[in-house]
SEBA-744649 format. One record per atom (N, C-alpha, C): x, y, z; residue in three letters; atom name. Coordinates in nm, 4 decimals. Example, Ala and Ser with C-alpha at 12.3 -4.5 7.8 and 13.67 -1.06 7.14 Angstrom:
// residues 2
<atom east="1.3190" north="-0.5690" up="0.7800" resn="ALA" name="N"/>
<atom east="1.2300" north="-0.4500" up="0.7800" resn="ALA" name="CA"/>
<atom east="1.3200" north="-0.3300" up="0.7800" resn="ALA" name="C"/>
<atom east="1.2850" north="-0.2250" up="0.7080" resn="SER" name="N"/>
<atom east="1.3670" north="-0.1060" up="0.7140" resn="SER" name="CA"/>
<atom east="1.2900" north="0.0030" up="0.7870" resn="SER" name="C"/>
***
This chain:
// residues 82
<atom east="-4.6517" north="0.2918" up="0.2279" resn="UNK" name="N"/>
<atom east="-4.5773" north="0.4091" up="0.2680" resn="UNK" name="CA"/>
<atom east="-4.6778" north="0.5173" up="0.3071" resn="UNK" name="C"/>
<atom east="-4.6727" north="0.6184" up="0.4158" resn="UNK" name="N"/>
<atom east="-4.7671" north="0.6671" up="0.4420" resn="UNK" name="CA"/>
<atom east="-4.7189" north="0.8249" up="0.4290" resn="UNK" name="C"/>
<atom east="-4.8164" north="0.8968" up="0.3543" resn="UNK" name="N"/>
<atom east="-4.8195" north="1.0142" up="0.3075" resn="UNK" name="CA"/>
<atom east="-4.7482" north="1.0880" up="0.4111" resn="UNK" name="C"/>
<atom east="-4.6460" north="1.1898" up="0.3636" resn="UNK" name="N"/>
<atom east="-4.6119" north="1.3130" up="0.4631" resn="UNK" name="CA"/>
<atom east="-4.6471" north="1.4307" up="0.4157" resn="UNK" name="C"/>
<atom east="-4.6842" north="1.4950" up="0.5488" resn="UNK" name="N"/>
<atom east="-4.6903" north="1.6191" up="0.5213" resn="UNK" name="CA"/>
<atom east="-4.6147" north="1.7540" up="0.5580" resn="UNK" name="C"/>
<atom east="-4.5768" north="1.8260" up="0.4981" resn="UNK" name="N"/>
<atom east="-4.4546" north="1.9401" up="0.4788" resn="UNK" name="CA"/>
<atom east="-4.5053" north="2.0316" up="0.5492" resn="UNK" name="C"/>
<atom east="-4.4279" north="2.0143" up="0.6877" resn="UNK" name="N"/>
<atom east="-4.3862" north="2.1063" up="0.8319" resn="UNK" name="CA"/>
<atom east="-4.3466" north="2.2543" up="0.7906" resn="UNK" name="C"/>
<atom east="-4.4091" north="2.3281" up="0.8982" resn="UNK" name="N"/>
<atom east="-4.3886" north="2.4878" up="0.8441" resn="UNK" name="CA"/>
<atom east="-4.2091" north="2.5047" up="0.8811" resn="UNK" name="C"/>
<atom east="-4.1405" north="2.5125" up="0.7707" resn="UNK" name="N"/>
<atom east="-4.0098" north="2.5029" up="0.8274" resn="UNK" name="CA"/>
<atom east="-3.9828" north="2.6353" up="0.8980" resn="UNK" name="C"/>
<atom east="-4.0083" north="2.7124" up="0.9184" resn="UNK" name="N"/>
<atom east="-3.9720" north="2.8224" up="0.9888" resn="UNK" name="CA"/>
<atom east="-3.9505" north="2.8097" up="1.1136" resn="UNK" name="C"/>
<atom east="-4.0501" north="2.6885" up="1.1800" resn="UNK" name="N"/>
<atom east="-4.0709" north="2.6583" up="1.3095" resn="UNK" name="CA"/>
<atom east="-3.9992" north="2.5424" up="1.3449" resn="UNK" name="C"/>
<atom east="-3.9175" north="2.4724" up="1.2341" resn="UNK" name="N"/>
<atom east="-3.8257" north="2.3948" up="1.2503" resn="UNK" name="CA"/>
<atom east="-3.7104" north="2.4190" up="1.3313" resn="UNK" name="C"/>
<atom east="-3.6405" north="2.3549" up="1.3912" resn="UNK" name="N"/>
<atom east="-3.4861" north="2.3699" up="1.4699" resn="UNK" name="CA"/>
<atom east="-3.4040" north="2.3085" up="1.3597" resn="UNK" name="C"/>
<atom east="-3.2830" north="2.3822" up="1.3679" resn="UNK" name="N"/>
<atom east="-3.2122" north="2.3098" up="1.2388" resn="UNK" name="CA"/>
<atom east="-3.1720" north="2.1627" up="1.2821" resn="UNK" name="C"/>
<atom east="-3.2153" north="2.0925" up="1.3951" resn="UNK" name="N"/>
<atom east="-3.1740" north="1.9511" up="1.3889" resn="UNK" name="CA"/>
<atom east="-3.2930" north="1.8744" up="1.3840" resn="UNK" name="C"/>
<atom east="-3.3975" north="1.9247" up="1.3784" resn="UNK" name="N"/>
<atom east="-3.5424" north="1.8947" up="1.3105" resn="UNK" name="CA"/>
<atom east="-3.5310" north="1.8910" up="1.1704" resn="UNK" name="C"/>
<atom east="-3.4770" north="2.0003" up="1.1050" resn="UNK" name="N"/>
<atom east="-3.4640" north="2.0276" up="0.9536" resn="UNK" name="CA"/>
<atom east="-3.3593" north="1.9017" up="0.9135" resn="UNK" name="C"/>
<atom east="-3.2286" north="1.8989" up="0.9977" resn="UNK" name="N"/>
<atom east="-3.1435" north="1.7819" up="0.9544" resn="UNK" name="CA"/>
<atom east="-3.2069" north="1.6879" up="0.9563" resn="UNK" name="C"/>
<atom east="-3.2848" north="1.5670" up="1.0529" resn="UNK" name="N"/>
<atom east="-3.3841" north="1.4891" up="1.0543" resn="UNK" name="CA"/>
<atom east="-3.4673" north="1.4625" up="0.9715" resn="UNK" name="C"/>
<atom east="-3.5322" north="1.5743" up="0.8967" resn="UNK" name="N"/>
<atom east="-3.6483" north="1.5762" up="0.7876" resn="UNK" name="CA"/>
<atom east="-3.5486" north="1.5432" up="0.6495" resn="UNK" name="C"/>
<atom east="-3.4437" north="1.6240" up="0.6650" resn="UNK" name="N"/>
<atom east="-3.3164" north="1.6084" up="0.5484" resn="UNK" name="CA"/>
<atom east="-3.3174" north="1.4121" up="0.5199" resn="UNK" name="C"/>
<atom east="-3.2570" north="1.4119" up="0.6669" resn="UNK" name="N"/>
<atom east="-3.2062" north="1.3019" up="0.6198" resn="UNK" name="CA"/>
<atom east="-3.3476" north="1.1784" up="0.6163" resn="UNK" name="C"/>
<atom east="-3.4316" north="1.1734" up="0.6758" resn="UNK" name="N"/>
<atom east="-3.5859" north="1.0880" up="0.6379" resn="UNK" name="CA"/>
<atom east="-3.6032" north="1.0948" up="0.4857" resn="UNK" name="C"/>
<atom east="-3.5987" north="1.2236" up="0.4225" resn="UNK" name="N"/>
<atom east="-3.6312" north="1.2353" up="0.3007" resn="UNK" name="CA"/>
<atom east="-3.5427" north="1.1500" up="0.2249" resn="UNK" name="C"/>
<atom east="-3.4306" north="1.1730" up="0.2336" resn="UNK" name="N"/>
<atom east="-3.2988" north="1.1119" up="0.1794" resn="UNK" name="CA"/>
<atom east="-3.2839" north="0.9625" up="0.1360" resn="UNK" name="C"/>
<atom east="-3.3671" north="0.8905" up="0.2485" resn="UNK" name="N"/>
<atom east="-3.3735" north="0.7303" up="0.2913" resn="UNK" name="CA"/>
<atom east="-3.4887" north="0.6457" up="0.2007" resn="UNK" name="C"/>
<atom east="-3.5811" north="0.8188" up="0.1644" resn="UNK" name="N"/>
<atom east="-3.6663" north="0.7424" up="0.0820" resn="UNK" name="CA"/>
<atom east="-3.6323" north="0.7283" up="-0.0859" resn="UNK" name="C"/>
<atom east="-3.5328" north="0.8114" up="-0.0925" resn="UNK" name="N"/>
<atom east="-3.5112" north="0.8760" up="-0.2411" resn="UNK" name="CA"/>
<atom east="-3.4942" north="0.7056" up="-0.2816" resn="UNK" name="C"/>
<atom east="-3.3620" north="0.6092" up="-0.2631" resn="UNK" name="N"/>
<atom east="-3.3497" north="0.4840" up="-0.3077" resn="UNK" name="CA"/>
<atom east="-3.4738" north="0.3772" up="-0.2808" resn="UNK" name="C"/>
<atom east="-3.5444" north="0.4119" up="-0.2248" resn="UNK" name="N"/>
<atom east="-3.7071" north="0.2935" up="-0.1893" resn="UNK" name="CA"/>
<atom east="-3.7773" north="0.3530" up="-0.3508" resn="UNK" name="C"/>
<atom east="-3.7474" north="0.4190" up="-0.3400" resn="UNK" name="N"/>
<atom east="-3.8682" north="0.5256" up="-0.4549" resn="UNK" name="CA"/>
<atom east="-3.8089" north="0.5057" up="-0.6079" resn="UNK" name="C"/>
<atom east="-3.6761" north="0.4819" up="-0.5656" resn="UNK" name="N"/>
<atom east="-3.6211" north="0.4929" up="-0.7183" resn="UNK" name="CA"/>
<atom east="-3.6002" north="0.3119" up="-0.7914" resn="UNK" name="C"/>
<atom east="-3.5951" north="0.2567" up="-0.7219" resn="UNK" name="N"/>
<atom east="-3.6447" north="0.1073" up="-0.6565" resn="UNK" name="CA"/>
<atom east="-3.7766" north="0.0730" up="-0.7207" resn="UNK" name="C"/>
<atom east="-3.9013" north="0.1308" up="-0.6476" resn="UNK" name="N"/>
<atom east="-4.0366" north="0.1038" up="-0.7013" resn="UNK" name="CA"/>
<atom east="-4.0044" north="0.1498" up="-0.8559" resn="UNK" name="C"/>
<atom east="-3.9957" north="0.2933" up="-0.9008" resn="UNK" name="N"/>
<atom east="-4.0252" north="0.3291" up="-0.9963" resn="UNK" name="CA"/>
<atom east="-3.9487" north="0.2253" up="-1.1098" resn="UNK" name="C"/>
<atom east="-3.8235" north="0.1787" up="-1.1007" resn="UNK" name="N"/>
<atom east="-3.7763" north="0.1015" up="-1.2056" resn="UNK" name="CA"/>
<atom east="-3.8459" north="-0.0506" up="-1.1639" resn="UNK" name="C"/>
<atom east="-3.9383" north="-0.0900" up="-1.0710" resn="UNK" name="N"/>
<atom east="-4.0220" north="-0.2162" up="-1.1378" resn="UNK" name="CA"/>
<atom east="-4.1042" north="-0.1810" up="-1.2146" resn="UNK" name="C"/>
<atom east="-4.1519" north="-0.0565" up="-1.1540" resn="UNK" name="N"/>
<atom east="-4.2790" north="-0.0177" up="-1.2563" resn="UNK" name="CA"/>
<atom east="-4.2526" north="-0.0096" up="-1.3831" resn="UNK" name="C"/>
<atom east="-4.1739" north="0.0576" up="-1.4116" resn="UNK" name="N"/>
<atom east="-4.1388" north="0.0820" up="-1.5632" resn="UNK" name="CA"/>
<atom east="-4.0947" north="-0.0873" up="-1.6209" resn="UNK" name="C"/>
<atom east="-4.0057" north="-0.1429" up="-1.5590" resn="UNK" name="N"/>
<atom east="-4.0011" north="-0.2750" up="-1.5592" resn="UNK" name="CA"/>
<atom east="-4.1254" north="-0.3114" up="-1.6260" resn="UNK" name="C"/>
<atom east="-4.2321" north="-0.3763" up="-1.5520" resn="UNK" name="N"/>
<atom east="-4.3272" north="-0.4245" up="-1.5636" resn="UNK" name="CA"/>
<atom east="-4.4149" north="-0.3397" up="-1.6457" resn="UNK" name="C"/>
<atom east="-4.4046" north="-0.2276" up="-1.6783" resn="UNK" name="N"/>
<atom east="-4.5192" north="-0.1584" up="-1.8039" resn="UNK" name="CA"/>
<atom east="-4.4617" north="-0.1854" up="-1.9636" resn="UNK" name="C"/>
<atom east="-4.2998" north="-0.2645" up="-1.8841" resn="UNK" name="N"/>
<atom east="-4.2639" north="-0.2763" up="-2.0515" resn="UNK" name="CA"/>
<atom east="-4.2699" north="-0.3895" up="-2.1053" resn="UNK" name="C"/>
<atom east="-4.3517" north="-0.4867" up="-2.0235" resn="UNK" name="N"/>
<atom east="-4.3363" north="-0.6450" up="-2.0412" resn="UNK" name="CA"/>
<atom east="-4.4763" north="-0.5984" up="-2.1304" resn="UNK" name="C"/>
<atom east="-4.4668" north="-0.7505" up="-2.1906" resn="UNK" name="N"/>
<atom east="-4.6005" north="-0.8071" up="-2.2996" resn="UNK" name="CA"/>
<atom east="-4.6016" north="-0.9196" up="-2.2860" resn="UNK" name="C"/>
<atom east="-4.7025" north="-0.9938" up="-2.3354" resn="UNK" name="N"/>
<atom east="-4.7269" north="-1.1341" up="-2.3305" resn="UNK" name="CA"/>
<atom east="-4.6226" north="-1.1989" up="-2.4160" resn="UNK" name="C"/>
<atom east="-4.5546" north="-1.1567" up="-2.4830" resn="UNK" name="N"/>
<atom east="-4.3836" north="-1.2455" up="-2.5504" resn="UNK" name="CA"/>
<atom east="-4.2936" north="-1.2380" up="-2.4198" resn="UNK" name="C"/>
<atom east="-4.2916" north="-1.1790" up="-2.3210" resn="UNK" name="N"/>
<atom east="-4.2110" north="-1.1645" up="-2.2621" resn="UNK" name="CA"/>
<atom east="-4.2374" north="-1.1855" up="-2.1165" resn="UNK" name="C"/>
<atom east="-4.3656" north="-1.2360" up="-2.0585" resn="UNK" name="N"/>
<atom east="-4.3760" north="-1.2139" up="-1.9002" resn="UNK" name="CA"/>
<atom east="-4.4967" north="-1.3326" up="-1.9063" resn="UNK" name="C"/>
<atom east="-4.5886" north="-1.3221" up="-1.8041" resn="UNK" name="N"/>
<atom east="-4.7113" north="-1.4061" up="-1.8103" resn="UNK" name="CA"/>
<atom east="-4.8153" north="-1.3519" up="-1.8152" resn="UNK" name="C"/>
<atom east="-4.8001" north="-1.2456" up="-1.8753" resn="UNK" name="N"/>
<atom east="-4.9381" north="-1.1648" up="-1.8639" resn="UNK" name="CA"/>
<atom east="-5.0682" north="-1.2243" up="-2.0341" resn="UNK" name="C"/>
<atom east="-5.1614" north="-1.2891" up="-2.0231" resn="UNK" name="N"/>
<atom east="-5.2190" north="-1.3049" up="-2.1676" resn="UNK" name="CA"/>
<atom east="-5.1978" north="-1.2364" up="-2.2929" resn="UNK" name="C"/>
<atom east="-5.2209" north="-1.2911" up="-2.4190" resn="UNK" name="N"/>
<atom east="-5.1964" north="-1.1989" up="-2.5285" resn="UNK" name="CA"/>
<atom east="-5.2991" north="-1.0807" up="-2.5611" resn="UNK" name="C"/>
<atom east="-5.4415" north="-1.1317" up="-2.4658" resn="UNK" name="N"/>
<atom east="-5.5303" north="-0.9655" up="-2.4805" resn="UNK" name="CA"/>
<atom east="-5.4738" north="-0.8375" up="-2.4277" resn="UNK" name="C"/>
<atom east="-5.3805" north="-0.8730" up="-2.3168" resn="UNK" name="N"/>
<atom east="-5.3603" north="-0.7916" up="-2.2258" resn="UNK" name="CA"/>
<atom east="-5.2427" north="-0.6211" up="-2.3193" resn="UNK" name="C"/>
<atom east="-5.1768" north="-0.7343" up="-2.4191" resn="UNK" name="N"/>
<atom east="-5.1197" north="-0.6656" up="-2.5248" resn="UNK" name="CA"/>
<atom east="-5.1531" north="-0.4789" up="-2.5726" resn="UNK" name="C"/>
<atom east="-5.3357" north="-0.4966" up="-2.5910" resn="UNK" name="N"/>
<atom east="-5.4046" north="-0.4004" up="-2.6878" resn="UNK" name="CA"/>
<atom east="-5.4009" north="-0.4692" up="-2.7988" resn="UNK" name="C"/>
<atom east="-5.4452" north="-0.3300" up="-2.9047" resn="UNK" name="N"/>
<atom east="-5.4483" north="-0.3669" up="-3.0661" resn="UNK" name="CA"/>
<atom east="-5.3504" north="-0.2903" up="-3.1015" resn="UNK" name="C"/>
<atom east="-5.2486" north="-0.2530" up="-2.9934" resn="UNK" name="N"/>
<atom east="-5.0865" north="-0.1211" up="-3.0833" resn="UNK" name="CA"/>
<atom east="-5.0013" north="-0.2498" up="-3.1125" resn="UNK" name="C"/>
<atom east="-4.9226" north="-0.1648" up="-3.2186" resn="UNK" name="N"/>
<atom east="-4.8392" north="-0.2621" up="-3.2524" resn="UNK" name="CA"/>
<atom east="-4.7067" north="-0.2229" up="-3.2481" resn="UNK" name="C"/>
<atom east="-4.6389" north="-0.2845" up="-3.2069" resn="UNK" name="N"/>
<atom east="-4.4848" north="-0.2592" up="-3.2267" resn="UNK" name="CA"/>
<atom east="-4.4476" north="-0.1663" up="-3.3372" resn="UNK" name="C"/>
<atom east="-4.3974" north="-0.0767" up="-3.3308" resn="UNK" name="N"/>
<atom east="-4.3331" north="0.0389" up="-3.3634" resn="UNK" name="CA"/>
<atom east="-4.2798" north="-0.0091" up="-3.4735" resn="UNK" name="C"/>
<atom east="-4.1388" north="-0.0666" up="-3.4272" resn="UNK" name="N"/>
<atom east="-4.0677" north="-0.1281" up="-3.5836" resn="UNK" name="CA"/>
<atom east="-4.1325" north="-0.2282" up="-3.6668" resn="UNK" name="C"/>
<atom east="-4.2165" north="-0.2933" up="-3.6179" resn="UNK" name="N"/>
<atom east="-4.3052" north="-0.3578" up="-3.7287" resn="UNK" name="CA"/>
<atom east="-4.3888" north="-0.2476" up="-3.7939" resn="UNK" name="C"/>
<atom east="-4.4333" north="-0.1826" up="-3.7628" resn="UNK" name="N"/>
<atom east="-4.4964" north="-0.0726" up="-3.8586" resn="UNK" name="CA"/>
<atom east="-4.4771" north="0.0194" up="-3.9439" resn="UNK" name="C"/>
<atom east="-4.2970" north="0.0619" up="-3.8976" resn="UNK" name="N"/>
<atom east="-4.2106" north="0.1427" up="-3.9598" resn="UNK" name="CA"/>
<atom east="-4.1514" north="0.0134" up="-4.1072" resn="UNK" name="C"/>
<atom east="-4.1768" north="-0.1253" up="-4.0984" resn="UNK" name="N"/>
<atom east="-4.0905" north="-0.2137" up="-4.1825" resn="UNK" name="CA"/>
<atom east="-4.2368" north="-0.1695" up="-4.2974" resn="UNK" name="C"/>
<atom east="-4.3580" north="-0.2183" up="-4.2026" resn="UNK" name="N"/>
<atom east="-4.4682" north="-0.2182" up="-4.2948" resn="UNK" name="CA"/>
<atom east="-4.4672" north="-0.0839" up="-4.4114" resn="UNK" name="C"/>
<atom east="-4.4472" north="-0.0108" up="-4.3516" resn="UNK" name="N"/>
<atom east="-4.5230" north="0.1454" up="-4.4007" resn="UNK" name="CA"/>
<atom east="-4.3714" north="0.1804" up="-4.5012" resn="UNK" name="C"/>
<atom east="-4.2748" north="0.1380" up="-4.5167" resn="UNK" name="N"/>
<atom east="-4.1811" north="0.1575" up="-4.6056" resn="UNK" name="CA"/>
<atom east="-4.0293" north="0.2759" up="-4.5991" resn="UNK" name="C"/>
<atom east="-4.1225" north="0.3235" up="-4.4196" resn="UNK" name="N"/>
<atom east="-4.0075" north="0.4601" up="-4.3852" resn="UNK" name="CA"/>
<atom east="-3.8701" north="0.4114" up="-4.3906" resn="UNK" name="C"/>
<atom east="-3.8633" north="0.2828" up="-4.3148" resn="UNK" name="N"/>
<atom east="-3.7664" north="0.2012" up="-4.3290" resn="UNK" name="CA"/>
<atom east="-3.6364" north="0.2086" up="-4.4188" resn="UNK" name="C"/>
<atom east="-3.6700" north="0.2118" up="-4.5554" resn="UNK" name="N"/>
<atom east="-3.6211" north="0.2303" up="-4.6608" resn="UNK" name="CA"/>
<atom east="-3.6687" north="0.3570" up="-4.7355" resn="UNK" name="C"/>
<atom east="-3.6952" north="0.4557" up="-4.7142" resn="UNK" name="N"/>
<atom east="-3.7143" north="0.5661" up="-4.7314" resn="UNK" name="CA"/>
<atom east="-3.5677" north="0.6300" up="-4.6325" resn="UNK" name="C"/>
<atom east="-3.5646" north="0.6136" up="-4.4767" resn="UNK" name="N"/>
<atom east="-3.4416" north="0.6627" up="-4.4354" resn="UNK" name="CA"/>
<atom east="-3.2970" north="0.6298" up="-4.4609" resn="UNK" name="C"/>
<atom east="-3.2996" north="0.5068" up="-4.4894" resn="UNK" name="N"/>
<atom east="-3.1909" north="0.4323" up="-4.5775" resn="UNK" name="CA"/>
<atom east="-3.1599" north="0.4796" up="-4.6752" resn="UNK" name="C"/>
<atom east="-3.2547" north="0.5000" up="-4.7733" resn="UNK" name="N"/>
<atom east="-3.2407" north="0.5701" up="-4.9073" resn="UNK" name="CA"/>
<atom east="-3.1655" north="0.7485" up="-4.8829" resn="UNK" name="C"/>
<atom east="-3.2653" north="0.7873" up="-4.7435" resn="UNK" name="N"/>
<atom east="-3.2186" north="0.9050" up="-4.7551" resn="UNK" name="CA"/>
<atom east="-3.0252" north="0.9308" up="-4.6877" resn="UNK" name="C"/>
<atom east="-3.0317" north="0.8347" up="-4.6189" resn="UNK" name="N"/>
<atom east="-2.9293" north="0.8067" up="-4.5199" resn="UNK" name="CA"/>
<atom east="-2.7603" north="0.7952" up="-4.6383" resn="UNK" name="C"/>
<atom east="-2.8080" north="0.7309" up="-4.7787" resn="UNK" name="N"/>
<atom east="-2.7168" north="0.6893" up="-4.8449" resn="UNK" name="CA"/>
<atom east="-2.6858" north="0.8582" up="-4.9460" resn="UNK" name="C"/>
<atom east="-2.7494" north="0.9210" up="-4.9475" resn="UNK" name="N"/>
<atom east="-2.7946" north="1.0636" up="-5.0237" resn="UNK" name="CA"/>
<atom east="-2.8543" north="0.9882" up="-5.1557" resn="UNK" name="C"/>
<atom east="-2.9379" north="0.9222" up="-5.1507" resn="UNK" name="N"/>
<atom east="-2.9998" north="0.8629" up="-5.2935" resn="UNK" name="CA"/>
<atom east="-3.1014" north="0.9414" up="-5.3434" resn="UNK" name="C"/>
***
């Protein structure tokens, strides 16, 4: 996709401005498109796609850490008014 650059609108004709309207418009769904593979694909891991298990890091899953560390049952506890 190749970079645009933002026309002095003053010097625009309003069917220049409609034109730029609607170009812009055409890209909004291409864009919104890319961005949900991306996110897609930043949320895969090696359990889930083909990417290796280094590719992982050393973070660890969230709820495994919350089971580890005992908050788990600390919010439960608090959740019940115990």
């Amino acid at each position: 996709m190749r970079e645009l650059e933002l026309p002095d609108l003053t010097t625009l004709t309003s069917d220049q401005k409609d034109n730029l309207i609607r170009l812009l418009f055409e890209q909004v769904p291409i864009l919104t498109a890319r961005v949900s593979e991306l996110e897609a694909w930043l949320s895969k891991d090696s359990h889930d796609s083909s990417k290796p298990p280094f590719s992982d890091g050393l973070k660890k899953k969230r709820s495994l850490e919350l089971k580890r560390s005992g908050i788990k049952g600390i919010s439960m506890a608090l959740s019940f008014n115990i």
